[in-house]
N, CA and C atoms of all chains as a GROMACS GRO file, in nm:
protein
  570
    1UNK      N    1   0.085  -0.120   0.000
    1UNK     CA    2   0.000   0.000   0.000
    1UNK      C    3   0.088   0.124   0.000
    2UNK      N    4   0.062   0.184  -0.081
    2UNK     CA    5   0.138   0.365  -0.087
    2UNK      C    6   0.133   0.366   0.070
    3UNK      N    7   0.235   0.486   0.100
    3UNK     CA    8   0.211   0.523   0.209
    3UNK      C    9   0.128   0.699   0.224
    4UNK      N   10   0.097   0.710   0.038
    4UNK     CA   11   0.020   0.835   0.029
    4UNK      C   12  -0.143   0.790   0.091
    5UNK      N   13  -0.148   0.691   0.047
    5UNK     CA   14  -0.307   0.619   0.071
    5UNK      C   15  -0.354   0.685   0.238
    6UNK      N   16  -0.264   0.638   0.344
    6UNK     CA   17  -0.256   0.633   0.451
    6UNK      C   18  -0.242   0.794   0.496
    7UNK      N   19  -0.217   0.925   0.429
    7UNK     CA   20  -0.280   1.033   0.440
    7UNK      C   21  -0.411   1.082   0.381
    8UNK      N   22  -0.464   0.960   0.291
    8UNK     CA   23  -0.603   0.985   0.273
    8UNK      C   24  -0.668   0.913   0.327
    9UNK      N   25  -0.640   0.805   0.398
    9UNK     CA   26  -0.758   0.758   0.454
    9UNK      C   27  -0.785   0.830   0.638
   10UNK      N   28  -0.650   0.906   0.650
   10UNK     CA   29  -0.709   1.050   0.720
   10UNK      C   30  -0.769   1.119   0.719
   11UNK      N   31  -0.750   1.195   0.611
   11UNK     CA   32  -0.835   1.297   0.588
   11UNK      C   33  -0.995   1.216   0.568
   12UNK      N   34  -1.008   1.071   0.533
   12UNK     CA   35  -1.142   1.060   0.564
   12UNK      C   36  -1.226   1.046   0.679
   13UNK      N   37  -1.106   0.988   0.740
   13UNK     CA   38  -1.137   0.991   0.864
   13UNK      C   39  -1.207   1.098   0.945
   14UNK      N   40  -1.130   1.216   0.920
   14UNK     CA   41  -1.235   1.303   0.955
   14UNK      C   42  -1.360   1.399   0.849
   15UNK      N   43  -1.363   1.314   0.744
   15UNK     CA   44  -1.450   1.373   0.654
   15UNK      C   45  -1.589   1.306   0.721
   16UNK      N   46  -1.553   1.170   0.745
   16UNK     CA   47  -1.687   1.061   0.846
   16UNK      C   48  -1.706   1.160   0.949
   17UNK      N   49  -1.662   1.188   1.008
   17UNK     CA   50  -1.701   1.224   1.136
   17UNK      C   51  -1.750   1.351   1.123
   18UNK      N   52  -1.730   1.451   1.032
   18UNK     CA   53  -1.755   1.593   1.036
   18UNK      C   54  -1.837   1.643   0.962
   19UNK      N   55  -1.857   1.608   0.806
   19UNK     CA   56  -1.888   1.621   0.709
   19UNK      C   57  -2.058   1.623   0.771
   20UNK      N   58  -2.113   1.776   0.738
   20UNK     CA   59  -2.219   1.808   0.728
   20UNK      C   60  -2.368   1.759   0.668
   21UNK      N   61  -2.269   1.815   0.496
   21UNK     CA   62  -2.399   1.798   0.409
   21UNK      C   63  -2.252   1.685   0.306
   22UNK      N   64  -2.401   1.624   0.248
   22UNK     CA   65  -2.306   1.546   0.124
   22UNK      C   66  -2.390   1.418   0.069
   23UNK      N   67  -2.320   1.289   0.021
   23UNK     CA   68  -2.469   1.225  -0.016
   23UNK      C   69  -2.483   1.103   0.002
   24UNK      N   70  -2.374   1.005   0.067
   24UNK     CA   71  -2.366   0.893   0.088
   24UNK      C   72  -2.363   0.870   0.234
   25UNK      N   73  -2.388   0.759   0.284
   25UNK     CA   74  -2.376   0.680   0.448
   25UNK      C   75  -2.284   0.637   0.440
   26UNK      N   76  -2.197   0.530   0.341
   26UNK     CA   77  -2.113   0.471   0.372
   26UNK      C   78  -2.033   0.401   0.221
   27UNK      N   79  -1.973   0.367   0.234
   27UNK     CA   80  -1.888   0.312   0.126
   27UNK      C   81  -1.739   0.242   0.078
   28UNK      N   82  -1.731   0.195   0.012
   28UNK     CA   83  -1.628   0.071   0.038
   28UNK      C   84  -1.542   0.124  -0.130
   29UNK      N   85  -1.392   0.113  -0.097
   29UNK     CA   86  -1.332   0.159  -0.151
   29UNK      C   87  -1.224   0.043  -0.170
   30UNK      N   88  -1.187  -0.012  -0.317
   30UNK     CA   89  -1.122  -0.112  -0.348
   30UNK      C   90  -0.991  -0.035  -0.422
   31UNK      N   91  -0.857  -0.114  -0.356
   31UNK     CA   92  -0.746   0.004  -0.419
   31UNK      C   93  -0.675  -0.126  -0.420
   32UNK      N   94  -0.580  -0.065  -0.480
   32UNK     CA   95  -0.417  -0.170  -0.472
   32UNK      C   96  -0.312  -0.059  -0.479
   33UNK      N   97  -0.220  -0.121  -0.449
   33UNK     CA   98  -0.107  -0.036  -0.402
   33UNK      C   99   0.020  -0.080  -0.398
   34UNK      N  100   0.109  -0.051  -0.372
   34UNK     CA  101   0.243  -0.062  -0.350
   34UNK      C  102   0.336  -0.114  -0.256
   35UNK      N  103   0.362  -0.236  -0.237
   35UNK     CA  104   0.349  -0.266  -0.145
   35UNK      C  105   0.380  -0.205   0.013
   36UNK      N  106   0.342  -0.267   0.124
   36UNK     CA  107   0.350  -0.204   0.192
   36UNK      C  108   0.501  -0.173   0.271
   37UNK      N  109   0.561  -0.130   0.362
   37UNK     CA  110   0.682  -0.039   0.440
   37UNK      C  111   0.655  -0.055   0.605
   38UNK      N  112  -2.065  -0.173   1.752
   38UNK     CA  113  -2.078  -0.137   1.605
   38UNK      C  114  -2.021   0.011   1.645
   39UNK      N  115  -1.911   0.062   1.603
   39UNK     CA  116  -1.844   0.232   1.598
   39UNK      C  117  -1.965   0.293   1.538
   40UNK      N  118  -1.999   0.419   1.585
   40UNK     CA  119  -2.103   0.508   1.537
   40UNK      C  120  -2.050   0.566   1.388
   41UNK      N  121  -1.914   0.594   1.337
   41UNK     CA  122  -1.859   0.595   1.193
   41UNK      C  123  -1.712   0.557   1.222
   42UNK      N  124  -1.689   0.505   1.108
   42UNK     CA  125  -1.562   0.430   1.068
   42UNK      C  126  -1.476   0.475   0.948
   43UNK      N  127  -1.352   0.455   0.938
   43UNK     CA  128  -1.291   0.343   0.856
   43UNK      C  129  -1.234   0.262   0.841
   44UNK      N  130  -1.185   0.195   0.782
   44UNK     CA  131  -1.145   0.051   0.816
   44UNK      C  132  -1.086   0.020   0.695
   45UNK      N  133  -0.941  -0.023   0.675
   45UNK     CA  134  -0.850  -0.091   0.606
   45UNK      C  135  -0.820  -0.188   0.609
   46UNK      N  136  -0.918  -0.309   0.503
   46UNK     CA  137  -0.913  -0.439   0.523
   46UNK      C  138  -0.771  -0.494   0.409
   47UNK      N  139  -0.716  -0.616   0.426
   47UNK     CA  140  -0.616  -0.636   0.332
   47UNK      C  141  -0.615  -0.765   0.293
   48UNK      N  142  -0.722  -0.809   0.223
   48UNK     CA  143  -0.749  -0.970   0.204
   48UNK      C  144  -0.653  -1.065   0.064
   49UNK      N  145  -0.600  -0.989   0.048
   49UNK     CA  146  -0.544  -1.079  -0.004
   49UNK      C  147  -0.390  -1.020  -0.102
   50UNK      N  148  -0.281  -1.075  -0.116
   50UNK     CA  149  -0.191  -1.001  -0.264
   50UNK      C  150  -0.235  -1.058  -0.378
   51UNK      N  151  -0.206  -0.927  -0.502
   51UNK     CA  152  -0.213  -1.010  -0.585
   51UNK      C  153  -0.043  -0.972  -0.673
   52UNK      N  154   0.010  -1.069  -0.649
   52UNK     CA  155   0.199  -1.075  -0.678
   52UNK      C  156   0.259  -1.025  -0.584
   53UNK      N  157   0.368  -0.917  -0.625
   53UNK     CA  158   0.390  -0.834  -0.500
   53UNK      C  159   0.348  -0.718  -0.459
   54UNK      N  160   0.239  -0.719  -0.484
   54UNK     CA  161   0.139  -0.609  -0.485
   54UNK      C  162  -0.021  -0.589  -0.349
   55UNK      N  163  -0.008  -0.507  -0.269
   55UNK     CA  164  -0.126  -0.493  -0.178
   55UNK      C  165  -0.260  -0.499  -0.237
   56UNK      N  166  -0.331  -0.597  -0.194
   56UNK     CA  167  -0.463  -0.550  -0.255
   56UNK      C  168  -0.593  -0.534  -0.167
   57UNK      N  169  -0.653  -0.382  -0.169
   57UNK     CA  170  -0.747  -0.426  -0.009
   57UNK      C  171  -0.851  -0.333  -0.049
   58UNK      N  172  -0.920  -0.328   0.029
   58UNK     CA  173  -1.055  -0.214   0.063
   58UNK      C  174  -1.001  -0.104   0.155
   59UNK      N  175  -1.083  -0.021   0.151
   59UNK     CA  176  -1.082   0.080   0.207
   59UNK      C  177  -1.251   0.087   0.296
   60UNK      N  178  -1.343   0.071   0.394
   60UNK     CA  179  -1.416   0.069   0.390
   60UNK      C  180  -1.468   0.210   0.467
   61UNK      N  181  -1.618   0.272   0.469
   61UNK     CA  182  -1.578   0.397   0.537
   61UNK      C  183  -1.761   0.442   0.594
   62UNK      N  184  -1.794   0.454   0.672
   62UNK     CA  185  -1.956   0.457   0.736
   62UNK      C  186  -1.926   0.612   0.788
   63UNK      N  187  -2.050   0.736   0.733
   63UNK     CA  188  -2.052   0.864   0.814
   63UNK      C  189  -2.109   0.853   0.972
   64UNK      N  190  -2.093   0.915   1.027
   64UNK     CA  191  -2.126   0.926   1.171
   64UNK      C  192  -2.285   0.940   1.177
   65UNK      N  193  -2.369   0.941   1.300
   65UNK     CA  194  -2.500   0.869   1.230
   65UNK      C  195  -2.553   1.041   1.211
   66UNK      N  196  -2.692   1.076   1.138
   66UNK     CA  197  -2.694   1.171   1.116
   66UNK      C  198  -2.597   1.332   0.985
   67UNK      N  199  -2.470   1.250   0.979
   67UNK     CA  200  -2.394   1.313   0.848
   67UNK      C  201  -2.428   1.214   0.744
   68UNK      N  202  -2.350   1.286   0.609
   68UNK     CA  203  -2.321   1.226   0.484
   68UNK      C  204  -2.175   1.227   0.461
   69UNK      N  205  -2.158   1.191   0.375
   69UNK     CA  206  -1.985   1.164   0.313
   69UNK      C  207  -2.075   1.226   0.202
   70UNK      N  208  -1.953   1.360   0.162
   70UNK     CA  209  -1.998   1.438   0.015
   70UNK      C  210  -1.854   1.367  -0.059
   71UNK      N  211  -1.949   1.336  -0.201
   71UNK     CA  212  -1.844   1.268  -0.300
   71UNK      C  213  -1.732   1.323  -0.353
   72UNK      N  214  -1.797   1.488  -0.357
   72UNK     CA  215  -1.689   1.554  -0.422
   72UNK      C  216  -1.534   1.559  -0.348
   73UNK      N  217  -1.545   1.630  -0.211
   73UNK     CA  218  -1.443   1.609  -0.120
   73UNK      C  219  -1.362   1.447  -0.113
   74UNK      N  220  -1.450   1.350  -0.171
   74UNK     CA  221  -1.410   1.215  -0.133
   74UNK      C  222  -1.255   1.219  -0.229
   75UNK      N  223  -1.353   1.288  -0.389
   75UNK     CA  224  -1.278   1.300  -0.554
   75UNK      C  225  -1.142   1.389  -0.473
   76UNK      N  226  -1.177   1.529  -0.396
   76UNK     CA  227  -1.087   1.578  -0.429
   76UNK      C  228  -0.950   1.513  -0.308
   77UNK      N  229  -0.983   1.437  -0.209
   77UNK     CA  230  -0.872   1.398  -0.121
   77UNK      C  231  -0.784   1.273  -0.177
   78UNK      N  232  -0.879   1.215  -0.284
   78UNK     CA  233  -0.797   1.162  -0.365
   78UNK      C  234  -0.691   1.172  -0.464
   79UNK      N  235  -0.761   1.287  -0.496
   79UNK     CA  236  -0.662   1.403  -0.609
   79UNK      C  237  -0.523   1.475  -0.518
   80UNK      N  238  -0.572   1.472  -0.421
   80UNK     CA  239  -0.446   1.543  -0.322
   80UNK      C  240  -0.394   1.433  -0.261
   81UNK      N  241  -0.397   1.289  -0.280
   81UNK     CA  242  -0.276   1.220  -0.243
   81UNK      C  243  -0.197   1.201  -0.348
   82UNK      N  244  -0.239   1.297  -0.467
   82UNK     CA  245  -0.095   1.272  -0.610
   82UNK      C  246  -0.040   1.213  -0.593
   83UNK      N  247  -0.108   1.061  -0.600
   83UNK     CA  248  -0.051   0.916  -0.606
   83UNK      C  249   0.025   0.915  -0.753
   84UNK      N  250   0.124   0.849  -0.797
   84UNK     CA  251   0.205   0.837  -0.887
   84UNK      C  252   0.161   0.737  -0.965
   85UNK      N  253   0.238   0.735  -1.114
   85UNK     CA  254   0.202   0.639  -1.156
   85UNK      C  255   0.373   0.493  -1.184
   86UNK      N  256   0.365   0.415  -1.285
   86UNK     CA  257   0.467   0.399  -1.308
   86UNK      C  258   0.476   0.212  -1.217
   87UNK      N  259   0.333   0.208  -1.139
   87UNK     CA  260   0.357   0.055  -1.088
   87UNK      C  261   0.208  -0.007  -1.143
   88UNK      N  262   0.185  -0.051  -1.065
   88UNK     CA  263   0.004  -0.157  -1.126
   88UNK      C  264  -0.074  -0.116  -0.992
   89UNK      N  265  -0.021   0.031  -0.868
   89UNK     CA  266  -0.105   0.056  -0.797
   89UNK      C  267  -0.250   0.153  -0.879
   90UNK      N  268  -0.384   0.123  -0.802
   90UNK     CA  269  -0.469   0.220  -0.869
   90UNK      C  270  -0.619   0.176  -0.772
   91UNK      N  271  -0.737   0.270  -0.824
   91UNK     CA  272  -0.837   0.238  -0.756
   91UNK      C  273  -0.903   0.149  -0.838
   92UNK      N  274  -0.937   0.029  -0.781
   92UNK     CA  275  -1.006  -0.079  -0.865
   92UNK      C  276  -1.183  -0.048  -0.878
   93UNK      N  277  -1.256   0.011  -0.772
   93UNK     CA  278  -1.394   0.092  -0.810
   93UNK      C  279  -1.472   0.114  -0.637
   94UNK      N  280  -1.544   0.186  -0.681
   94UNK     CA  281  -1.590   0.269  -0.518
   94UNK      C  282  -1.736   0.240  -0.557
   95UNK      N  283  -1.797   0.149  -0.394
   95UNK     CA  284  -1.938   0.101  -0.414
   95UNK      C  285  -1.919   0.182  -0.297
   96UNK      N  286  -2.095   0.257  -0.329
   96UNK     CA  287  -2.143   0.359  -0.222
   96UNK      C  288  -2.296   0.274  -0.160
   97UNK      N  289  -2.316   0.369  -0.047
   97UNK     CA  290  -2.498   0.324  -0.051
   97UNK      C  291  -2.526   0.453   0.023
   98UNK      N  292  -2.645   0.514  -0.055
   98UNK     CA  293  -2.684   0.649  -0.019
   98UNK      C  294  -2.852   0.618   0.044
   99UNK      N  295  -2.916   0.704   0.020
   99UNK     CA  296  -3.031   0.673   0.090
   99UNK      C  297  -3.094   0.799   0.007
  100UNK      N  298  -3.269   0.761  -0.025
  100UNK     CA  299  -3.373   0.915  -0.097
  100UNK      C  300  -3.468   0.831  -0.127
  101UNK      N  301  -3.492   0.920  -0.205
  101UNK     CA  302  -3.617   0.885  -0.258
  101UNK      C  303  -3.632   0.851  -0.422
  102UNK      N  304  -3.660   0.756  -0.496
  102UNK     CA  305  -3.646   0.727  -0.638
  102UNK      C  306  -3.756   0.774  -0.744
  103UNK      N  307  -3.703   0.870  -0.854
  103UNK     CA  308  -3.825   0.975  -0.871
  103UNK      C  309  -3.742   0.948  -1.043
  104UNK      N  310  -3.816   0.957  -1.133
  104UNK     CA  311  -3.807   0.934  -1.290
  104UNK      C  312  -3.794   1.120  -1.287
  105UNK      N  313  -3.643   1.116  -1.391
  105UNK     CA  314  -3.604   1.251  -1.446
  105UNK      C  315  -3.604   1.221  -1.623
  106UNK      N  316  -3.673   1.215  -1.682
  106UNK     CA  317  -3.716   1.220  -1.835
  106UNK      C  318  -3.664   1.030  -1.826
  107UNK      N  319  -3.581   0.989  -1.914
  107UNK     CA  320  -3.549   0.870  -1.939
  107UNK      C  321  -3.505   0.819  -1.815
  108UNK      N  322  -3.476   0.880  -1.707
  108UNK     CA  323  -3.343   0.834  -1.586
  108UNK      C  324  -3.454   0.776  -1.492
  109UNK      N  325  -3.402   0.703  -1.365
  109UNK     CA  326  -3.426   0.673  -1.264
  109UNK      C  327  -3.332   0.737  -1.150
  110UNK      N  328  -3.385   0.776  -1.078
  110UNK     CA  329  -3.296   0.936  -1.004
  110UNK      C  330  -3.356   0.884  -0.864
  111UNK      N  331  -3.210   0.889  -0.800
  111UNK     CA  332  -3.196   0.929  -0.664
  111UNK      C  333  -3.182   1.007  -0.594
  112UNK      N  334  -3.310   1.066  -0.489
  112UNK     CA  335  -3.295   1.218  -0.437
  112UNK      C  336  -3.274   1.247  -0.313
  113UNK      N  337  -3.089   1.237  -0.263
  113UNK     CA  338  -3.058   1.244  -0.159
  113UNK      C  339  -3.160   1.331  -0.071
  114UNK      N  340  -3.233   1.372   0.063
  114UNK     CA  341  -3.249   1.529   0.112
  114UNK      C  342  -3.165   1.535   0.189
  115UNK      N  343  -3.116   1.690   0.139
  115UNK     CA  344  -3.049   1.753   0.196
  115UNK      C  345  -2.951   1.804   0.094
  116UNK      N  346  -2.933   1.722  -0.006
  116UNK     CA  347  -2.813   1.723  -0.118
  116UNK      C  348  -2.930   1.771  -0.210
  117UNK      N  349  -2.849   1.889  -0.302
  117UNK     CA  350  -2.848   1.929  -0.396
  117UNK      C  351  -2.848   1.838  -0.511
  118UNK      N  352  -2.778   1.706  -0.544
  118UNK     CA  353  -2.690   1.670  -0.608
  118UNK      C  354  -2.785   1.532  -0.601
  119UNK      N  355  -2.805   1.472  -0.703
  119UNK     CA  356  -2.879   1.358  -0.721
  119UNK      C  357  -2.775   1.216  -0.794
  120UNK      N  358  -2.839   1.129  -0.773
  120UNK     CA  359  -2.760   0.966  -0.897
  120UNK      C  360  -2.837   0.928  -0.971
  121UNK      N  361  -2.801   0.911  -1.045
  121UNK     CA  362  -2.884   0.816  -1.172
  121UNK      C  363  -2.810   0.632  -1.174
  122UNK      N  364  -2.973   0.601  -1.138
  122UNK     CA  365  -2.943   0.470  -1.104
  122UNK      C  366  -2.936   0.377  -1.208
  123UNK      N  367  -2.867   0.285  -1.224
  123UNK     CA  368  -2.851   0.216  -1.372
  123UNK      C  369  -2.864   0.058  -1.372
  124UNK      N  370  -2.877  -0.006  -1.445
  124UNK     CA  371  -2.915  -0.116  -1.403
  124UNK      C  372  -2.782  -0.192  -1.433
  125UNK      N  373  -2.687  -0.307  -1.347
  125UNK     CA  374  -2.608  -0.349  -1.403
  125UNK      C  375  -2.640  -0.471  -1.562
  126UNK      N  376  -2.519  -0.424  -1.660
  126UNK     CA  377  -2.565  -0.500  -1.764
  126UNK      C  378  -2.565  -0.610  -1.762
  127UNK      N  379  -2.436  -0.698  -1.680
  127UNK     CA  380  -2.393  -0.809  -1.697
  127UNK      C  381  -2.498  -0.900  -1.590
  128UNK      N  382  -2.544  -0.828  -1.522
  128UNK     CA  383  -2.603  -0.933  -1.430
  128UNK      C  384  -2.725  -1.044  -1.462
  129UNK      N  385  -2.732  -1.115  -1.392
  129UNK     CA  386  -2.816  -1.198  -1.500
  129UNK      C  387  -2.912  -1.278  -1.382
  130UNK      N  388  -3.029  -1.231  -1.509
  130UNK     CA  389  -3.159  -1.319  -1.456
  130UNK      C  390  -3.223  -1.319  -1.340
  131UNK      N  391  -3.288  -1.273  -1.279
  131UNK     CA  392  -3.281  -1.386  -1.122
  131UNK      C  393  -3.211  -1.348  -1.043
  132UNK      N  394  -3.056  -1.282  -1.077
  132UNK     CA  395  -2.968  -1.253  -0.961
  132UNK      C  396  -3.017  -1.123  -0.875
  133UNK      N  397  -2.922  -1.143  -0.755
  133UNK     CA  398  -2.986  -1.061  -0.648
  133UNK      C  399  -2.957  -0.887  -0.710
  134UNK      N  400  -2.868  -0.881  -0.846
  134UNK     CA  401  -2.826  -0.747  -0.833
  134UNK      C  402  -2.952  -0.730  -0.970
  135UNK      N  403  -3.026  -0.824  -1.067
  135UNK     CA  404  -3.082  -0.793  -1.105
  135UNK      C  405  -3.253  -0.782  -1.055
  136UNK      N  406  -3.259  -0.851  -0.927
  136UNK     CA  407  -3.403  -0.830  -0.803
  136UNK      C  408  -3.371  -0.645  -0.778
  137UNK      N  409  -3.265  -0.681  -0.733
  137UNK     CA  410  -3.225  -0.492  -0.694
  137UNK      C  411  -3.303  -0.352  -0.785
  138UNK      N  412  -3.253  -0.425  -0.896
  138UNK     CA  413  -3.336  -0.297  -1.000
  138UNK      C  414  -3.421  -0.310  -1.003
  139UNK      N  415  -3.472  -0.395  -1.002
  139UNK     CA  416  -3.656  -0.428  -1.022
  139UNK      C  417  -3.725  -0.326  -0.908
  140UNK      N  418  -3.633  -0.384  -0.803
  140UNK     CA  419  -3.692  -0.296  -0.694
  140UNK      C  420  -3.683  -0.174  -0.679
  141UNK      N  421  -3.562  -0.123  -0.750
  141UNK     CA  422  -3.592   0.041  -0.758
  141UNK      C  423  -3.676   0.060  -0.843
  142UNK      N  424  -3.727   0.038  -0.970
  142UNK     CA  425  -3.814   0.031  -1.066
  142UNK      C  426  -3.937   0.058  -0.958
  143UNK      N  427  -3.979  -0.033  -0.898
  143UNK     CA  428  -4.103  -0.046  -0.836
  143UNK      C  429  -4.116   0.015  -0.711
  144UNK      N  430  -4.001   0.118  -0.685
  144UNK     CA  431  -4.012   0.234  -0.565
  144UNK      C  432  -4.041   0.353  -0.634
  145UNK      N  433  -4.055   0.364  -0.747
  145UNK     CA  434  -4.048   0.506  -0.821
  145UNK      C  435  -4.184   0.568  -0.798
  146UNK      N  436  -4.143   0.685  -0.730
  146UNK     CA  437  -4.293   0.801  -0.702
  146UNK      C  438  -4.382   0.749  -0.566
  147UNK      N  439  -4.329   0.638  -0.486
  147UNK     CA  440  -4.414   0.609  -0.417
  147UNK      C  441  -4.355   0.656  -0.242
  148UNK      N  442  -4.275   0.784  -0.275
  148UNK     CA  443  -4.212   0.876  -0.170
  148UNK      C  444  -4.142   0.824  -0.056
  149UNK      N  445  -4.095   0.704  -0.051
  149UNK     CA  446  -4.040   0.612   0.064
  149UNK      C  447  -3.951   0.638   0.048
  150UNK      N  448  -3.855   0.669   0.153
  150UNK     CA  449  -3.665   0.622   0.203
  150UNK      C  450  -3.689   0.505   0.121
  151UNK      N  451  -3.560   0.481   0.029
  151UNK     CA  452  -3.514   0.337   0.036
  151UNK      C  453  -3.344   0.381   0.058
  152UNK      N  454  -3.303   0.244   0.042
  152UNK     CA  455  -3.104   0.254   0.020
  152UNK      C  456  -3.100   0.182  -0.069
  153UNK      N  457  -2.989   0.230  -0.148
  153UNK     CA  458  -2.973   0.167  -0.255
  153UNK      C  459  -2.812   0.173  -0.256
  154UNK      N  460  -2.764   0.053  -0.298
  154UNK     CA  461  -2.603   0.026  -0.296
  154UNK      C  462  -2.564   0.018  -0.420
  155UNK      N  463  -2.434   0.049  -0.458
  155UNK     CA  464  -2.420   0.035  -0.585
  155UNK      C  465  -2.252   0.045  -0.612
  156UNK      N  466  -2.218   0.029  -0.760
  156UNK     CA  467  -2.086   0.142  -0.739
  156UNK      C  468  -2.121   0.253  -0.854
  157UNK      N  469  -1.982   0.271  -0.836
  157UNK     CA  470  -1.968   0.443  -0.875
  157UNK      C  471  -1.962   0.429  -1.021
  158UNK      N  472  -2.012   0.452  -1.149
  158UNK     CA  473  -1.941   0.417  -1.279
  158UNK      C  474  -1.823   0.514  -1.304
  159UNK      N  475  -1.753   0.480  -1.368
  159UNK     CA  476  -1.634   0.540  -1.440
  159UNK      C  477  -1.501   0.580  -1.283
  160UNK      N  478  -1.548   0.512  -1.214
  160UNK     CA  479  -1.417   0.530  -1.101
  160UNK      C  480  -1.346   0.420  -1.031
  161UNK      N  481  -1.260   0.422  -1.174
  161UNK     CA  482  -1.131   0.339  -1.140
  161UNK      C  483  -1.015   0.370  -1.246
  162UNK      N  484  -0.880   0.266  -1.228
  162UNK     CA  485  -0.784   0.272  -1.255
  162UNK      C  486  -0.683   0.301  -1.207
  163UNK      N  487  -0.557   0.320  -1.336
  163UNK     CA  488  -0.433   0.304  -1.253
  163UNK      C  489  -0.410   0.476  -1.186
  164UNK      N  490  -0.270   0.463  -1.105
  164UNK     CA  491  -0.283   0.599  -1.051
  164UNK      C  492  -0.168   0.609  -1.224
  165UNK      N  493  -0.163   0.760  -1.236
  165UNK     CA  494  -0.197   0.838  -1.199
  165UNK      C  495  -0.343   0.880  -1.318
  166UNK      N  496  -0.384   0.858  -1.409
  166UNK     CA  497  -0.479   0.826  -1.470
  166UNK      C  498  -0.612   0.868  -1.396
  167UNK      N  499  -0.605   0.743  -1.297
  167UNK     CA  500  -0.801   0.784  -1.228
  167UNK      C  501  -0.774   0.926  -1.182
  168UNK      N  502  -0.677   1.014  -1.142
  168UNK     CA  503  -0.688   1.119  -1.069
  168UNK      C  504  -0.745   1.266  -1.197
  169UNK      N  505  -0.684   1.178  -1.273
  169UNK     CA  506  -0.750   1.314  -1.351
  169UNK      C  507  -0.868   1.301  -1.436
  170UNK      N  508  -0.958   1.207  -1.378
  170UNK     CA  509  -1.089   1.166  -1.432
  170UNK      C  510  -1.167   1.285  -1.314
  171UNK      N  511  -1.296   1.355  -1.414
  171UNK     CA  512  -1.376   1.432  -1.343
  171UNK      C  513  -1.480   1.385  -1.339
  172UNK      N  514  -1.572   1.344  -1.232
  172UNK     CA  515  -1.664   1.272  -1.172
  172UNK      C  516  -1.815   1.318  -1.274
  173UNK      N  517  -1.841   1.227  -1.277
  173UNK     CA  518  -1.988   1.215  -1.399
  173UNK      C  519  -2.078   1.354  -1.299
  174UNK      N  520  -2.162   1.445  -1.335
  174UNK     CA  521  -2.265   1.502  -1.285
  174UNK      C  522  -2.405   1.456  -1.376
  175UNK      N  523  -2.519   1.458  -1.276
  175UNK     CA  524  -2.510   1.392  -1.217
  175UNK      C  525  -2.425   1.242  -1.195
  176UNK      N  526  -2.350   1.181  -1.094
  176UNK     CA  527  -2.306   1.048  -1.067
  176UNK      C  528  -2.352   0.961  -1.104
  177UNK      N  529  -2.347   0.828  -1.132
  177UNK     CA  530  -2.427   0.700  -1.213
  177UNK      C  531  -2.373   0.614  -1.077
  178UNK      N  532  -2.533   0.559  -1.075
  178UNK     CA  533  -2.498   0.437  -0.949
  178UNK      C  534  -2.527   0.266  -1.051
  179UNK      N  535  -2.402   0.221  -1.045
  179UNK     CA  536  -2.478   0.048  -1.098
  179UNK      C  537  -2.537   0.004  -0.976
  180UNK      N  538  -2.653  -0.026  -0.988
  180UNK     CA  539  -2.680  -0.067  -0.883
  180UNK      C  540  -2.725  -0.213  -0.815
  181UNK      N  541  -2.651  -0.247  -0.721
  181UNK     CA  542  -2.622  -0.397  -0.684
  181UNK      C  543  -2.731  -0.419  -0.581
  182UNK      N  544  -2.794  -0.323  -0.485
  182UNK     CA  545  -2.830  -0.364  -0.340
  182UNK      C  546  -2.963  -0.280  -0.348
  183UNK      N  547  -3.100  -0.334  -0.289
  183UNK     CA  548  -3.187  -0.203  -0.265
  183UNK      C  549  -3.265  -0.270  -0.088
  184UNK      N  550  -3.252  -0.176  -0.007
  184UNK     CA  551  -3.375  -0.182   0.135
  184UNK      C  552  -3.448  -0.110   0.109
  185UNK      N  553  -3.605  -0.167   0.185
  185UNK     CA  554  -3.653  -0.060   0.212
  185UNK      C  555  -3.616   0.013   0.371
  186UNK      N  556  -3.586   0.107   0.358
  186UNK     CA  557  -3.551   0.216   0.500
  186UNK      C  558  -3.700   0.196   0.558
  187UNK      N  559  -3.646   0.122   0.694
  187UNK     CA  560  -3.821   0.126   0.765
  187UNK      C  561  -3.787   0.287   0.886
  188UNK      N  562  -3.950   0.361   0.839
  188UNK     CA  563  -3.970   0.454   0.941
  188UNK      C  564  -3.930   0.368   1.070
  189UNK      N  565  -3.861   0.500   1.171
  189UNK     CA  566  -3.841   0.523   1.326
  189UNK      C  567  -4.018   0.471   1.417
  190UNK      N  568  -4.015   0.349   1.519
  190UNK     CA  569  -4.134   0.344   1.574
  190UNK      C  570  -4.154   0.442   1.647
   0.00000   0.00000   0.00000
């Protein structure tokens, strides 16, 4: 896995938790990557 | 059950390569807006140059299913911003993702919450490629999953 991945799945982290208005509940995100470090 | 999540599952390699989910639930009462989803992706200016990339993003939103001329339309409230629900092509017969459409078919105009799961069309690939794909407006849901949302007793 990139280790860029792992600053976005921060920033979603708090996109879940904060995020006001927008249009989904939930969702599943299929990646591949590089390996991991 | 965490009130919202995410969660980095890693089931399996494929060579020497990571291959996993990303999974991600809003806190109860929010949404996850797609656009911000597009643009935090765009700001990890993932590289290209290996076989890393996004393989495709299944959502499940929640509205109401209302016919926009030819479309079948999903109407988040609260969102501005609607999906056009599509039927998957390949699915076949009988299967649960082709029961799914039927069932949005047969929610149309009759003002109920449902959820409907699906994925995203046109979002995938390798990096750096998917990043400079601009997200369909309205969004296209294939859609795999439908509940009906039962009212609060």
């Amino acid at each position: 896995m990139d280790t860029k991945i792992w600053g976005f799945m921060i920033g979603l982290s708090l996109m879940v938790s904060s995020t006001a208005s927008g249009q989904v509940v939930s969702g599943v995100m299929t990646v591949t990557g590089a390996e991991m470090h | 059950m965490e009130d919202s999540s995410v969660v980095y599952t890693k089931p399996g390699k494929k060579g020497s390569y990571d291959h996993g989910t990303i999974a991600f639930r809003a806190r109860k009462g929010k949404l996850i807006d797609l656009d911000k989803l597009h643009e935090s992706v765009w700001a990890t200016r993932l590289s290209g140059g290996t076989s890393s990339g996004l393989v495709q993003l299944d959502v499940t939103a929640i509205g109401e299913v209302v016919v926009d001329g030819d479309s079948l339309v999903l109407k988040v409230p609260g969102s501005k911003k609607t999906f056009v629900l599509i039927n998957n092509q390949n699915a076949n017969a009988g299967s649960d993702e082709a029961a799914a459409f039927e069932n949005v078919r047969a929610a149309v105009g009759n003002g109920k919450q449902v959820s409907i799961t699906g994925q995203i069309e046109g979002w995938g690939g390798r990096w750096p490629q998917v990043l400079s794909q601009r997200p369909a407006s309205p969004r296209r849901i294939i859609v795999t999953g439908f509940a009906e949302v039962k009212e609060p007793s």
